[in-house]
PDB file of N, CA, C and O in Angstrom:
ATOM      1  N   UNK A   1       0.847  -1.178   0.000  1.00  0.00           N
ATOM      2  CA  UNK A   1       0.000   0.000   0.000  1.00  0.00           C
ATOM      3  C   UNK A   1       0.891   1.239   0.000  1.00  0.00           C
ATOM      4  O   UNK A   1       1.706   1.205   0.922  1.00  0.00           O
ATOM      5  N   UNK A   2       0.978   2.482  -0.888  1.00  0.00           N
ATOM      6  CA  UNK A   2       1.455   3.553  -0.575  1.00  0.00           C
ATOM      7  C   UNK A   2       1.458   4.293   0.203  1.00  0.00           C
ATOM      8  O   UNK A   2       0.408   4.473   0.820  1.00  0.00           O
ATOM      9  N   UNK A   3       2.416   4.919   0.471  1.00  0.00           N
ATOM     10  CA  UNK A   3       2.274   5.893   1.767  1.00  0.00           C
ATOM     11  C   UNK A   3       1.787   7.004   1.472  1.00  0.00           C
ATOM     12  O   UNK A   3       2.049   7.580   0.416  1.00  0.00           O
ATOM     13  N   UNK A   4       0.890   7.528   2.505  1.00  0.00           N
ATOM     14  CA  UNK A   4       0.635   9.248   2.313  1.00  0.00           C
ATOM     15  C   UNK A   4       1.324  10.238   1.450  1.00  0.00           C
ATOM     16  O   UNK A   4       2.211   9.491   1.037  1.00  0.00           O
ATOM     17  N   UNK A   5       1.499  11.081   1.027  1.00  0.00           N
ATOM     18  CA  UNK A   5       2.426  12.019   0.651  1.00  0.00           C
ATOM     19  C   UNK A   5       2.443  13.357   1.948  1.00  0.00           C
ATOM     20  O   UNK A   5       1.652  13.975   2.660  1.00  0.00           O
ATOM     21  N   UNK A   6       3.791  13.279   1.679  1.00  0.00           N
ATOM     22  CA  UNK A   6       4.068  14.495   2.841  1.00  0.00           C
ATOM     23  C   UNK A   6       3.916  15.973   2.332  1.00  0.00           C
ATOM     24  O   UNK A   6       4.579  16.362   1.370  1.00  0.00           O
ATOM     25  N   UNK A   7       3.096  16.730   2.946  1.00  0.00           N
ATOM     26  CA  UNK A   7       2.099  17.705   2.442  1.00  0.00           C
ATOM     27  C   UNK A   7       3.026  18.866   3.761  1.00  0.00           C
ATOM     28  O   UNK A   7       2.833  20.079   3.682  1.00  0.00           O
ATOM     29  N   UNK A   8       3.878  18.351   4.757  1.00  0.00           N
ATOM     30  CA  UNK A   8       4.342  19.601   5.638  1.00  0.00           C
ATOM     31  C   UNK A   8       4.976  20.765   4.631  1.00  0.00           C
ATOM     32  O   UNK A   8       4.783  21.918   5.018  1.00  0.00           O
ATOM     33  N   UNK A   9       5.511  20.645   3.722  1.00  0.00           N
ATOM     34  CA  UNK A   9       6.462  22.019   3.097  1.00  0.00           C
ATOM     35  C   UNK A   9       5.396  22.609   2.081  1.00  0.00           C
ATOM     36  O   UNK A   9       5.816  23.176   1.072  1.00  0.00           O
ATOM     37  N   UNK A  10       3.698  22.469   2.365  1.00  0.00           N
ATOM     38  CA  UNK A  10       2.585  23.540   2.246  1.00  0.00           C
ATOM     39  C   UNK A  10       2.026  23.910   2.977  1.00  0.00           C
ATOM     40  O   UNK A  10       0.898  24.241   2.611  1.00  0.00           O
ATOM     41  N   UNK A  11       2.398  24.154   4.657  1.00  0.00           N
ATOM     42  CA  UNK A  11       1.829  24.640   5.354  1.00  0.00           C
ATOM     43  C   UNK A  11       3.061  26.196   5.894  1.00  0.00           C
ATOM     44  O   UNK A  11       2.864  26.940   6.854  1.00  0.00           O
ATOM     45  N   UNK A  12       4.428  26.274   4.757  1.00  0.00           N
ATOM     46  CA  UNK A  12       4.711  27.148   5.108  1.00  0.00           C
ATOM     47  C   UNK A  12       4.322  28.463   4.483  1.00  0.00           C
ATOM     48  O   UNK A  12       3.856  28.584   3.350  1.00  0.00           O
ATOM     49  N   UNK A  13       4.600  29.586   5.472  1.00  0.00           N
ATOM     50  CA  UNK A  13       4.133  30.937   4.836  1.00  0.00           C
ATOM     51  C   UNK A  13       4.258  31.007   3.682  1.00  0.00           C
ATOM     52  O   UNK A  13       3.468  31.388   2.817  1.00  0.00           O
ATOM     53  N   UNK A  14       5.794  30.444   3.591  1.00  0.00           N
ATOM     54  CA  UNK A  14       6.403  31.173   1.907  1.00  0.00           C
ATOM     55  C   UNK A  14       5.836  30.131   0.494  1.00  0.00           C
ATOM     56  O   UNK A  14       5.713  30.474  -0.682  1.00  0.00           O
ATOM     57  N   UNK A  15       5.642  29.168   0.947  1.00  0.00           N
ATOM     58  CA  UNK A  15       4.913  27.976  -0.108  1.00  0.00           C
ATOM     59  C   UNK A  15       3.989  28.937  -0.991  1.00  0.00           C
ATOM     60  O   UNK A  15       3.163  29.614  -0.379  1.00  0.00           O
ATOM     61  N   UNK A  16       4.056  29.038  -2.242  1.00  0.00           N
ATOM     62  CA  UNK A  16       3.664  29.323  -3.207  1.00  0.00           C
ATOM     63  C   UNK A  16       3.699  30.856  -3.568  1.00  0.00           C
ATOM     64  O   UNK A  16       2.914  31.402  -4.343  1.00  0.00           O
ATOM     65  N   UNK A  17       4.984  31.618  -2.719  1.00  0.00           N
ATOM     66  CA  UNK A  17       4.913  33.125  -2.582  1.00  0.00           C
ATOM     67  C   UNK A  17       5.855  33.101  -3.739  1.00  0.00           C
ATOM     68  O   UNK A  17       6.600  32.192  -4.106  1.00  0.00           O
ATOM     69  N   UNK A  18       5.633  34.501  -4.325  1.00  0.00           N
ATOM     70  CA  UNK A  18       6.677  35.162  -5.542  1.00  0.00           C
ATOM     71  C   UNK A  18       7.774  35.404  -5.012  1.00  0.00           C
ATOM     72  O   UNK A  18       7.605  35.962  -3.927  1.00  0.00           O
ATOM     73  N   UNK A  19       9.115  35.204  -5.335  1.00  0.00           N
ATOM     74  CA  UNK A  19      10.752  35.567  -4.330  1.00  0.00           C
ATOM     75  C   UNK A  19      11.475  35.749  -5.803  1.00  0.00           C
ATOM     76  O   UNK A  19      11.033  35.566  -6.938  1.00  0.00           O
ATOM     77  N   UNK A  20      12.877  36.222  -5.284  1.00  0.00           N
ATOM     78  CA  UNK A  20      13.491  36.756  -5.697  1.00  0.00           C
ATOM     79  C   UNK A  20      14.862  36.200  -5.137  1.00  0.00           C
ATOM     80  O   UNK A  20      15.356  36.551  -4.065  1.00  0.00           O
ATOM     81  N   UNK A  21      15.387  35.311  -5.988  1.00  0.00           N
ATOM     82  CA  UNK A  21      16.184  34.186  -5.340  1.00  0.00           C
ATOM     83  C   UNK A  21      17.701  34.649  -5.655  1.00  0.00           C
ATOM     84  O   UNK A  21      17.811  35.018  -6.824  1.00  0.00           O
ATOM     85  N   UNK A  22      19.010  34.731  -4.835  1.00  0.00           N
ATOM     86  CA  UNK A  22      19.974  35.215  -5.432  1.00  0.00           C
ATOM     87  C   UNK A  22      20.971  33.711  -5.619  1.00  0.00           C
ATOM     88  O   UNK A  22      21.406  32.930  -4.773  1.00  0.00           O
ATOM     89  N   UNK A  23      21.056  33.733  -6.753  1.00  0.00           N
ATOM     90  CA  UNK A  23      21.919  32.331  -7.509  1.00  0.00           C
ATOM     91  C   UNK A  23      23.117  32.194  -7.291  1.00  0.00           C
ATOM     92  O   UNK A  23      23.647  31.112  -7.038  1.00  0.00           O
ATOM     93  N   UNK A  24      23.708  33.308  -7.364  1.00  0.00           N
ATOM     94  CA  UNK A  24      25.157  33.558  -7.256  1.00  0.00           C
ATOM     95  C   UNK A  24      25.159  34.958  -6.790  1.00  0.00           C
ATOM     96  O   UNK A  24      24.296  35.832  -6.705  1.00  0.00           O
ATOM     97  N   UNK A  25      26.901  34.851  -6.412  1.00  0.00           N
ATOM     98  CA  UNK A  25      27.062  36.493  -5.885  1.00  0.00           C
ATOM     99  C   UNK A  25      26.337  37.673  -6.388  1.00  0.00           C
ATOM    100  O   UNK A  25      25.653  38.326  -5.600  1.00  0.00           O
ATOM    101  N   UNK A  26      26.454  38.118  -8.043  1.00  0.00           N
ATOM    102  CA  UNK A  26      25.884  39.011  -8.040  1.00  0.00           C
ATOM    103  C   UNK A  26      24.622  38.879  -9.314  1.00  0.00           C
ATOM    104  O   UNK A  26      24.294  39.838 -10.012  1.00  0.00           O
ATOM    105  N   UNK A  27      24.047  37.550  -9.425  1.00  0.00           N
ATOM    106  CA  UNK A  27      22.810  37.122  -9.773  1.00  0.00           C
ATOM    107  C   UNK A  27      21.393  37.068  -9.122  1.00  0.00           C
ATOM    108  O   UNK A  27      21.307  36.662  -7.963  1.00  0.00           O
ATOM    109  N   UNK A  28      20.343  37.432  -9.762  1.00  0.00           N
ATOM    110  CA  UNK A  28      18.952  37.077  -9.227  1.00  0.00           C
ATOM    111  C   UNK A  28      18.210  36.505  -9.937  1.00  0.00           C
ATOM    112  O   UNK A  28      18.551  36.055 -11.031  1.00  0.00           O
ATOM    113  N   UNK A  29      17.540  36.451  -9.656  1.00  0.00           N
ATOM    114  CA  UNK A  29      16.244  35.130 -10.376  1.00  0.00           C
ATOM    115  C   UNK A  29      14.648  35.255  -9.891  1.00  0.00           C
ATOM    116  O   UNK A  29      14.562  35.599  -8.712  1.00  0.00           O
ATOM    117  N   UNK A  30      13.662  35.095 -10.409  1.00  0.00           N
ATOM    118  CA  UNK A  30      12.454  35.001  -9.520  1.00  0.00           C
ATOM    119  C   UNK A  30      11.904  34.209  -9.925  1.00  0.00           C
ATOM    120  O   UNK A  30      11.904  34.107 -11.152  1.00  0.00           O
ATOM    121  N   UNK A  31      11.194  33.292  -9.165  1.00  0.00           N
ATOM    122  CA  UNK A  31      10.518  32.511  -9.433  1.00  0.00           C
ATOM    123  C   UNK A  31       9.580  32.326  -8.060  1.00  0.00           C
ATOM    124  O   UNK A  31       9.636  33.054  -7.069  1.00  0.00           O
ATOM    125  N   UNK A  32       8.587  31.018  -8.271  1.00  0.00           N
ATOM    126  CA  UNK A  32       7.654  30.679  -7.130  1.00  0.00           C
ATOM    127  C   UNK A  32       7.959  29.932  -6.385  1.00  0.00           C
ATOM    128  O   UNK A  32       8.446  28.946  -6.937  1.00  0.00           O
ATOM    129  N   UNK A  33       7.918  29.833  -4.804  1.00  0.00           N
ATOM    130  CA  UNK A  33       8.270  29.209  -4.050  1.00  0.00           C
ATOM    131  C   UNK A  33       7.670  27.237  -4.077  1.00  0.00           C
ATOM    132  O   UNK A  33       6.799  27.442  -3.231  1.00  0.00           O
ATOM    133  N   UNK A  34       7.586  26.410  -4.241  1.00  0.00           N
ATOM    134  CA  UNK A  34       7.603  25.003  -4.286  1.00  0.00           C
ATOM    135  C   UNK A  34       7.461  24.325  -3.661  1.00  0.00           C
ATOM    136  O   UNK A  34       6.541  23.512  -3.757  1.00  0.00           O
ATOM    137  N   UNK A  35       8.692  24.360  -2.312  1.00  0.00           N
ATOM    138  CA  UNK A  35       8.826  23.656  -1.325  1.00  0.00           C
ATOM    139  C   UNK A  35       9.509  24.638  -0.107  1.00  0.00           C
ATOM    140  O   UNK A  35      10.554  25.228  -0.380  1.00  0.00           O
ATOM    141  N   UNK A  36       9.046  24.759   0.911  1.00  0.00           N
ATOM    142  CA  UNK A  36      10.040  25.033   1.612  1.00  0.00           C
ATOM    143  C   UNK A  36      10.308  24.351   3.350  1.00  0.00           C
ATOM    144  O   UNK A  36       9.389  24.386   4.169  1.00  0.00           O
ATOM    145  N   UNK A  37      11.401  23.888   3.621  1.00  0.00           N
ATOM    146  CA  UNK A  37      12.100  23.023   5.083  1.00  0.00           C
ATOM    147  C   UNK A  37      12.067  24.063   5.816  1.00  0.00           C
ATOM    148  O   UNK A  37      12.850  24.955   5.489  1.00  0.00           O
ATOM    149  N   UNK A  38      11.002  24.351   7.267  1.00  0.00           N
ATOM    150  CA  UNK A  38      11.846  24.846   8.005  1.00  0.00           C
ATOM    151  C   UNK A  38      12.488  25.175   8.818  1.00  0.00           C
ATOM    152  O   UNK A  38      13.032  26.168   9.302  1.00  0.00           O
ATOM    153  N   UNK A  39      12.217  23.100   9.038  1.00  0.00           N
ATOM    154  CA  UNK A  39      13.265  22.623   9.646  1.00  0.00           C
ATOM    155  C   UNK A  39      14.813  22.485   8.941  1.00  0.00           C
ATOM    156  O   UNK A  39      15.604  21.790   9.579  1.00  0.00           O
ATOM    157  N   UNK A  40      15.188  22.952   7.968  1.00  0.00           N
ATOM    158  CA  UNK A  40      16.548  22.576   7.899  1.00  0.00           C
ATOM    159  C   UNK A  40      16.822  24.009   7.064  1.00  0.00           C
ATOM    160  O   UNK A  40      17.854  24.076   6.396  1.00  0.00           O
ATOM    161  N   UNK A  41      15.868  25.201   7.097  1.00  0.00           N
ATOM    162  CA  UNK A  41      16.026  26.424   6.167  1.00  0.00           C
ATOM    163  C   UNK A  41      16.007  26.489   4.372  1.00  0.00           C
ATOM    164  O   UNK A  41      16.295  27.403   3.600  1.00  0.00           O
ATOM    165  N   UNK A  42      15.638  25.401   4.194  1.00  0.00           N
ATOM    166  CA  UNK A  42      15.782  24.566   2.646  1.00  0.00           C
ATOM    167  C   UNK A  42      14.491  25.422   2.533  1.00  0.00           C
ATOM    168  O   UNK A  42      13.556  25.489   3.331  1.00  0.00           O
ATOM    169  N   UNK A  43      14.705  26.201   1.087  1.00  0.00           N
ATOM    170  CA  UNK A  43      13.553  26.388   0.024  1.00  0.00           C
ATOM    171  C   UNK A  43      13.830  25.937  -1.697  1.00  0.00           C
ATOM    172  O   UNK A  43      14.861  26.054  -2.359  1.00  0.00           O
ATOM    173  N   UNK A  44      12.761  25.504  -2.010  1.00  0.00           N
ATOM    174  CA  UNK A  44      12.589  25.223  -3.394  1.00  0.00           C
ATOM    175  C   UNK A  44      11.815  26.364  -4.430  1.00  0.00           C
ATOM    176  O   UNK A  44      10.601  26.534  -4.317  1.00  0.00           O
ATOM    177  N   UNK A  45      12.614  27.128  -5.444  1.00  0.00           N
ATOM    178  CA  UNK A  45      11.734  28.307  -6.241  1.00  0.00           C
ATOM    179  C   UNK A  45      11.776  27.472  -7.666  1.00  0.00           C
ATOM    180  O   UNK A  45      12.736  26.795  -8.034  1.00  0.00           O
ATOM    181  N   UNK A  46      10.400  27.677  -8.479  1.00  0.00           N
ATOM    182  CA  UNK A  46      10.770  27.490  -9.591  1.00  0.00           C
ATOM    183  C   UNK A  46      10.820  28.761 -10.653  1.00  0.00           C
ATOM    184  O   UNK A  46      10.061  29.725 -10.751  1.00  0.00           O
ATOM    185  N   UNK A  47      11.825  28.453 -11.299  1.00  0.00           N
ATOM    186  CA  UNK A  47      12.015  30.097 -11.928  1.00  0.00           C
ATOM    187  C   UNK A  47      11.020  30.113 -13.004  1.00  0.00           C
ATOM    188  O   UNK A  47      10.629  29.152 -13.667  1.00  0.00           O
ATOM    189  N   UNK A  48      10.655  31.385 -13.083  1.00  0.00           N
ATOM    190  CA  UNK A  48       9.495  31.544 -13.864  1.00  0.00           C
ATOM    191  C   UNK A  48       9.387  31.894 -15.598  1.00  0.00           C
ATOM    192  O   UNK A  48       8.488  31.982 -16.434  1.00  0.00           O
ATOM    193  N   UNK A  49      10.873  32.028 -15.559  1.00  0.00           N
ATOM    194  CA  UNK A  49      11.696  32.134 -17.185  1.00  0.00           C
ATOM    195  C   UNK A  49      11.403  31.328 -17.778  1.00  0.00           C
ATOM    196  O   UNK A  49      10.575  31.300 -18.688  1.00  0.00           O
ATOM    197  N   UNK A  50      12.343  30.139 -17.156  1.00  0.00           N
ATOM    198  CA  UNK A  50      12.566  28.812 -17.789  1.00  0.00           C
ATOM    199  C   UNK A  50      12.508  27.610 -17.005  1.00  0.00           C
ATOM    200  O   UNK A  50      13.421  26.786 -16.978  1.00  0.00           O
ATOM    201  N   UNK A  51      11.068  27.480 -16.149  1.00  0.00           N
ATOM    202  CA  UNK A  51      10.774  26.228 -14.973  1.00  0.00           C
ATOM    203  C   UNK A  51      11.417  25.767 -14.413  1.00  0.00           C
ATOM    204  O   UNK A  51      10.946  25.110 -13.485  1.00  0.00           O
ATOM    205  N   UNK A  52      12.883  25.792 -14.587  1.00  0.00           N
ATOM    206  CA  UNK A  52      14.080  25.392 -13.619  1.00  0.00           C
ATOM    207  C   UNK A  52      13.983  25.518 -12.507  1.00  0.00           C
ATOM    208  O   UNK A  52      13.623  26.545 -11.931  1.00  0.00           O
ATOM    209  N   UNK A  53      14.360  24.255 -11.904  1.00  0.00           N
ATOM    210  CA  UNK A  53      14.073  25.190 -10.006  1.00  0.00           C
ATOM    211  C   UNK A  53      15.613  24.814  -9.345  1.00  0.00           C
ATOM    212  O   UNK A  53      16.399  23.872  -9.450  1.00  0.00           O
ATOM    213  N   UNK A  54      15.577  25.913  -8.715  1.00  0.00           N
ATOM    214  CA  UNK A  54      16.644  26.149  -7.553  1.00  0.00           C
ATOM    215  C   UNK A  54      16.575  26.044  -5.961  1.00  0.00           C
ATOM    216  O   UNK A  54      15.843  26.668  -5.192  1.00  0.00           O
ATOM    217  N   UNK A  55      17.566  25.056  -5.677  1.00  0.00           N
ATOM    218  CA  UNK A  55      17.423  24.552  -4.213  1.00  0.00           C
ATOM    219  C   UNK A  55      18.447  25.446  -3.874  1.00  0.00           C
ATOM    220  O   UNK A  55      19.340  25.916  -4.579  1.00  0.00           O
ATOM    221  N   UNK A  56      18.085  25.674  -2.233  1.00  0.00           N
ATOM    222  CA  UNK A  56      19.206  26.364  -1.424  1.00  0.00           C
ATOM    223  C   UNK A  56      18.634  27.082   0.297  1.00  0.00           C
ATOM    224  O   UNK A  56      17.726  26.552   0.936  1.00  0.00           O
ATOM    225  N   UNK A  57      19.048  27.764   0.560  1.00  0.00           N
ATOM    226  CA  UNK A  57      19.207  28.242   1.853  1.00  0.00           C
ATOM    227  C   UNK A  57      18.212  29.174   1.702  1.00  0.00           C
ATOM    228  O   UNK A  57      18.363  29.967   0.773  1.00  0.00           O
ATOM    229  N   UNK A  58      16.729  29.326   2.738  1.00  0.00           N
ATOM    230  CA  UNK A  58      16.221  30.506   2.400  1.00  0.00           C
ATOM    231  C   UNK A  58      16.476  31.515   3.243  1.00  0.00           C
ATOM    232  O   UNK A  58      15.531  32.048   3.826  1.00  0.00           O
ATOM    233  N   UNK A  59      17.819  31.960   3.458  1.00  0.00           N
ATOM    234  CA  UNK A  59      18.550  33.123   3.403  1.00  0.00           C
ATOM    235  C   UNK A  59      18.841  33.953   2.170  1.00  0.00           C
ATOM    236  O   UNK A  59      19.171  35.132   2.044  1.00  0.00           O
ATOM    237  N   UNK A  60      18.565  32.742   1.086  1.00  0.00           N
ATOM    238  CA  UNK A  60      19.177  33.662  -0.364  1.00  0.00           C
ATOM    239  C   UNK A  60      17.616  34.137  -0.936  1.00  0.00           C
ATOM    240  O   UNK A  60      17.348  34.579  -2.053  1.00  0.00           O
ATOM    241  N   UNK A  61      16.928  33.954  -0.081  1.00  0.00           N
ATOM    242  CA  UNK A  61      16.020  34.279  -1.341  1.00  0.00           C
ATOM    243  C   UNK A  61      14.892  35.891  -0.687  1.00  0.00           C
ATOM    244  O   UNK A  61      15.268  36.130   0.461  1.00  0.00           O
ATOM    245  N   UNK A  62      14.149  36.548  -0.968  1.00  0.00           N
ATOM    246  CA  UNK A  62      13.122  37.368  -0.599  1.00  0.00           C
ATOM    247  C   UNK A  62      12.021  37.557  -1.462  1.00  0.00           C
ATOM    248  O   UNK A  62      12.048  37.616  -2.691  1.00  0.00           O
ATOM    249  N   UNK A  63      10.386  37.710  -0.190  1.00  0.00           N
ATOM    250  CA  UNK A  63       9.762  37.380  -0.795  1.00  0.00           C
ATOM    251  C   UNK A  63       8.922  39.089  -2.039  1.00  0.00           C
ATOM    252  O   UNK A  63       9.050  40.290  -2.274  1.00  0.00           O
ATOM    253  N   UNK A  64       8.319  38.152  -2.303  1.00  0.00           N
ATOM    254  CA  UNK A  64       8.751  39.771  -3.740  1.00  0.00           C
ATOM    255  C   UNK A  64       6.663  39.898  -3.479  1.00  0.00           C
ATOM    256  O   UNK A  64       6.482  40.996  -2.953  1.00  0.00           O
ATOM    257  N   UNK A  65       5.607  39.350  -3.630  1.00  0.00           N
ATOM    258  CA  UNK A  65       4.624  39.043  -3.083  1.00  0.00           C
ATOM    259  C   UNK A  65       4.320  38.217  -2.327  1.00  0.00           C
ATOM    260  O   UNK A  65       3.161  38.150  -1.918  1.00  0.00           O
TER     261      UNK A  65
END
């Protein structure tokens, strides 16, 4: 039998907010928030260019709506 799916990284604030993610030193990006840990500070954005998504620290990112 399958297991549940784990639904905790949509009960955070930032889950499905507009951000503004910095990629590199002096890069940005925006995309929609996906997933976000926060227990371990992990957010997931997918960029809104080109659906790519970027994992990382959500220290790098701010929310834009």
């Amino acid at each position: 039998m399958p297991e549940a799916a784990d639904h905790s990284n949509t009960t955070s604030p930032l889950y499905r907010r507009a951000s503004s993610i910095l990629t590199d030193v002096t890069s940005f990006g925006e995309g929609i928030v996906t997933a976000h840990d926060e227990q371990t500070g992990t957010v997931i954005v997918m960029d809104v260019d080109d659906g790519s998504f970027w994992r990382g620290s959500d220290v790098r990112h701010r929310v834009i709506v």
